[in-house]
C-alpha positions as CSV (number, residue, x, y, z in Angstrom):
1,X,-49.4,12.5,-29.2
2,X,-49.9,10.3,-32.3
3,X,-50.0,6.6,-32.1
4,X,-46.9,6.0,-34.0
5,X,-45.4,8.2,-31.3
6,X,-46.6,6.3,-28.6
7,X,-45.1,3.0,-30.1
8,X,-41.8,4.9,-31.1
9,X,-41.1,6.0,-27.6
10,X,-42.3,2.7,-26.2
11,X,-40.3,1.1,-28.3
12,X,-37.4,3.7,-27.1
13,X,-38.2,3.2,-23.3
14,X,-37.7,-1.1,-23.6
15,X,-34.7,-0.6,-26.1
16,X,-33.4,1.8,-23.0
17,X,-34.2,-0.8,-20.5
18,X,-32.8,-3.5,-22.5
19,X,-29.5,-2.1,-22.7
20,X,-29.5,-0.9,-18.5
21,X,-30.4,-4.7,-18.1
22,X,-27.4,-5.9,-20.6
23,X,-25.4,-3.4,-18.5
24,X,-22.2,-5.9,-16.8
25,X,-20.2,-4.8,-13.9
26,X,-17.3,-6.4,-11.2
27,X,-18.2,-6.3,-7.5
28,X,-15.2,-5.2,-4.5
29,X,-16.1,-6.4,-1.0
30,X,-13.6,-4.8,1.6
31,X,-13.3,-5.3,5.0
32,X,-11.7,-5.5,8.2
33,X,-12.5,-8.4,9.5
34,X,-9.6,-10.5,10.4
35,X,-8.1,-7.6,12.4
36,X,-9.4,-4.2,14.1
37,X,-8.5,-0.4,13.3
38,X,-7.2,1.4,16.1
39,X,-6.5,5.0,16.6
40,X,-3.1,6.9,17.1
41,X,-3.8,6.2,21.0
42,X,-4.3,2.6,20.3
43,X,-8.0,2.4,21.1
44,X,-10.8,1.4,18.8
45,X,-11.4,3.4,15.9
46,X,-15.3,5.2,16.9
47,X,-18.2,3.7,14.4
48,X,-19.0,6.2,11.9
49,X,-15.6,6.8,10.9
50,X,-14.9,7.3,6.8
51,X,-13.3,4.7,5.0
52,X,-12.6,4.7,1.1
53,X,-12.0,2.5,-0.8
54,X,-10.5,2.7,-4.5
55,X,-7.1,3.6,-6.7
56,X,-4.5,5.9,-7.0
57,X,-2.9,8.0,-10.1
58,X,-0.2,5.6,-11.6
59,X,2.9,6.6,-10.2
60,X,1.9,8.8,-7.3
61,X,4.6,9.3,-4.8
62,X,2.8,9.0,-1.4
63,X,6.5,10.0,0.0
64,X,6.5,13.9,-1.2
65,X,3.0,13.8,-0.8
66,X,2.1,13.0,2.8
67,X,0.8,14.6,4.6
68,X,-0.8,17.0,2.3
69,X,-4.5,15.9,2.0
70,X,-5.4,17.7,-1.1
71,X,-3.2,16.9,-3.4
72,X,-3.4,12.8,-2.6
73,X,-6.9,12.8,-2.1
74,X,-7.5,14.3,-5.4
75,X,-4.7,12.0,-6.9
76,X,-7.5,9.0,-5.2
77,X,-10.0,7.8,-7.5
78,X,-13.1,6.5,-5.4
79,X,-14.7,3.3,-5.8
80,X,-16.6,2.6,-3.0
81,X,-17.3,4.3,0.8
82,X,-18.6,3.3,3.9
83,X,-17.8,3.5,7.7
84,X,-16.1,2.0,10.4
85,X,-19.0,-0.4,12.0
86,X,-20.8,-0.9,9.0
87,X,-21.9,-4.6,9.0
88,X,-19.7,-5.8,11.5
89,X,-21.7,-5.1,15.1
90,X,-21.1,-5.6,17.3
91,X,-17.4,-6.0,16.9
92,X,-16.4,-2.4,17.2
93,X,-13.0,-1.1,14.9
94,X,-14.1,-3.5,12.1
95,X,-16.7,-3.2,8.9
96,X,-18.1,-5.0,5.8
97,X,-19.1,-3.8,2.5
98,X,-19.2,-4.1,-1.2
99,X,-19.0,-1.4,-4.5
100,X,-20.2,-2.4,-7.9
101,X,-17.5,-1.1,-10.0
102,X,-17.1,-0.6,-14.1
103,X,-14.4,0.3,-16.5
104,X,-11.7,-0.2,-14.0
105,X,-10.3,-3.6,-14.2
106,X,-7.3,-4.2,-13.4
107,X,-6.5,-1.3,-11.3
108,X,-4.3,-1.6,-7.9
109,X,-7.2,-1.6,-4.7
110,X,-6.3,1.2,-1.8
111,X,-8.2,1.3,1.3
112,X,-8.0,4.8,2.9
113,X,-9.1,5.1,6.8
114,X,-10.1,8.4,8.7
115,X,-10.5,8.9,12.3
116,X,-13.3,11.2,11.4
117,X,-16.7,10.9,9.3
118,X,-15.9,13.5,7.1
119,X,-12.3,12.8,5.6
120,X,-11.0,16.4,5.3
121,X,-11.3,16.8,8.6
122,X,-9.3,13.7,9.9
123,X,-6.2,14.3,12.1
124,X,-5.3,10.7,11.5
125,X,-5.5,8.4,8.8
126,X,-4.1,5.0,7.2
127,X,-3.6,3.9,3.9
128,X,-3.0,0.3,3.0
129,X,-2.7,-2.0,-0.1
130,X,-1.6,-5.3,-1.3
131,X,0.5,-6.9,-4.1
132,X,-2.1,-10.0,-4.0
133,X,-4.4,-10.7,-7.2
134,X,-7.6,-10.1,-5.3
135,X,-6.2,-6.6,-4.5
136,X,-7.1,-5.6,-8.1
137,X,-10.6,-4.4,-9.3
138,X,-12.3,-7.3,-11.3
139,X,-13.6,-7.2,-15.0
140,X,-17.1,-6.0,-15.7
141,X,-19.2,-9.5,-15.2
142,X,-22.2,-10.1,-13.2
143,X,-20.0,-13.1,-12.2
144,X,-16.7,-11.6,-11.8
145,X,-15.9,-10.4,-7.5
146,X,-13.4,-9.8,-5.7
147,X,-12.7,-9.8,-1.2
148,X,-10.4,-7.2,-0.3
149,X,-9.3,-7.2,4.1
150,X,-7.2,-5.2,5.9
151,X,-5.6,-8.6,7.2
152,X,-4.8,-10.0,4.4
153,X,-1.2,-11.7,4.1
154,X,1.3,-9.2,2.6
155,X,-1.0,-6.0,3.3
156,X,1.3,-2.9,3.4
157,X,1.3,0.8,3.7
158,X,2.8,2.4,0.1
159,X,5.3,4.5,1.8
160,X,7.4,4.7,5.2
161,X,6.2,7.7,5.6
162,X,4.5,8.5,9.4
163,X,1.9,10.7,8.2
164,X,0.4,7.2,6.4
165,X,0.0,4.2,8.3
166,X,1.6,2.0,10.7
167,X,0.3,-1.7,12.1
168,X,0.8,-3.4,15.6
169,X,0.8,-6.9,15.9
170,X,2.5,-9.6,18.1
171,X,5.7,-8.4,17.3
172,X,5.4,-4.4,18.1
173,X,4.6,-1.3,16.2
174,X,6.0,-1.6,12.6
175,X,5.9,0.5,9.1
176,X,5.8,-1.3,5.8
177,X,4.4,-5.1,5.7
178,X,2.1,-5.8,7.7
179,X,1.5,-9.7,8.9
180,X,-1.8,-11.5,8.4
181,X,-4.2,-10.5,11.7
182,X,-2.0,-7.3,12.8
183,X,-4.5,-4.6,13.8
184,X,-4.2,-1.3,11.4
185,X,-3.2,2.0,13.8
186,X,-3.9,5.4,11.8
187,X,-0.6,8.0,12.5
188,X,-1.4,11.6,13.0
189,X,-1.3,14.0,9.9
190,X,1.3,16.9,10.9
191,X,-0.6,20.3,11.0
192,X,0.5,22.7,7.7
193,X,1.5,25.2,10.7
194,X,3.9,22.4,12.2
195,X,5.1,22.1,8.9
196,X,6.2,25.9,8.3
197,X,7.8,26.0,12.1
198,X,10.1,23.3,11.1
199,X,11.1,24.9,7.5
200,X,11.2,27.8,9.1
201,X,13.4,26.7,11.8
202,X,15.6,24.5,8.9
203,X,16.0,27.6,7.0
204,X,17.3,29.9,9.9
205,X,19.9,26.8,10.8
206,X,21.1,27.2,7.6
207,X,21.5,31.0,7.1
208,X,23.3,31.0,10.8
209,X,25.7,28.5,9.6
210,X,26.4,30.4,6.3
211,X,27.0,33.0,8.5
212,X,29.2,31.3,10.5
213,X,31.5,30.1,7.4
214,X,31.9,33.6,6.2
């Protein structure tokens, strides 16, 4: 290599680094904190459990969709993941952490909770957001963060829909808004089998009452 290539490709490398350096991005901290996640049963959600957090396609309807893992998970853009227990020990159904995020500003915050480490495989899950400012992703600045918990005032789940989310606080199990400090309880995800039996079932009601008008 000749010693003009050796300065142009050093010259490259701190031009590279420069730019990497120059490079400005939001942070997200999310959490539960304030509350605790609980299982269908009501007991703590395990450590290790997935939790995602990020945004959904504008306009998705979590009604039609739910249960059906696949097409809402692919309609989820992640931002950040982590698991139940993560920075939180020893306070067990809780966790704590951030995601450096760019080009997204703006964007509504989800925060999706499994009752398994791998997602797909969760029988049970909750998803909650929030109408509040801070439940938006900031703008790319070193300077620019947002806090994000699962207690915070006006948390809700984006549909009434079973397969979703639920909360229990002091004033009983409830769908839809969910007061400051109420713990988040994750609702079973019907099985695709359960799902035929019933339309199966529907559909057989309605031939036999055709039937029955003729």
């Amino acid at each position: 290599m000749t010693r003009t290539s050796r300065l142009f490709y050093s010259l490259l490398a701190v031009f590279i680094l420069h730019l990497v350096s120059d490079v400005k991005a939001g942070t997200i901290e999310f959490d539960a904190l304030g509350n605790v996640i609980l299982n269908t049963g009501g007991t703590l959600a395990a450590d290790g459990n997935s939790v995602l957090m990020g945004t959904f396609a504008s306009g998705f309807d979590f009604g039609a969709n739910a249960p059906d893992f696949a097409t809402t998970f692919a309609a989820f853009s992640t931002y950040g993941m982590t698991t139940i227990g993560t920075n939180a020990d020893p306070n067990a159904g809780q966790f704590s952490d951030t995601a450096v995020v760019t080009g997204v500003v703006g964007n509504r915050l989800y925060m999706w909770l499994f009752n398994n480490p791998t997602p797909s495989a969760a029988t049970a899950w909750a998803i909650i957001t929030n109408n509040a400012a801070n439940w938006t992703a900031p703008a790319d600045s070193a300077l620019s963060s947002t806090i994000i918990d699962s207690s915070d005032p006006g948390t809700f789940v984006p549909a009434l829909a079973g397969a979703m989310a639920s909360a229990t606080g002091p004033n009983g199990p409830a769908l839809g808004f969910i007061t400051q400090n109420a713990n988040i309880q994750m609702q079973a995800v019907p099985e695709p089998s359960a799902l035929v039996l019933v339309f199966c079932a529907a559909s057989g009601l309605f031939l036999s009452r055709r039937r029955n008008v003729r």
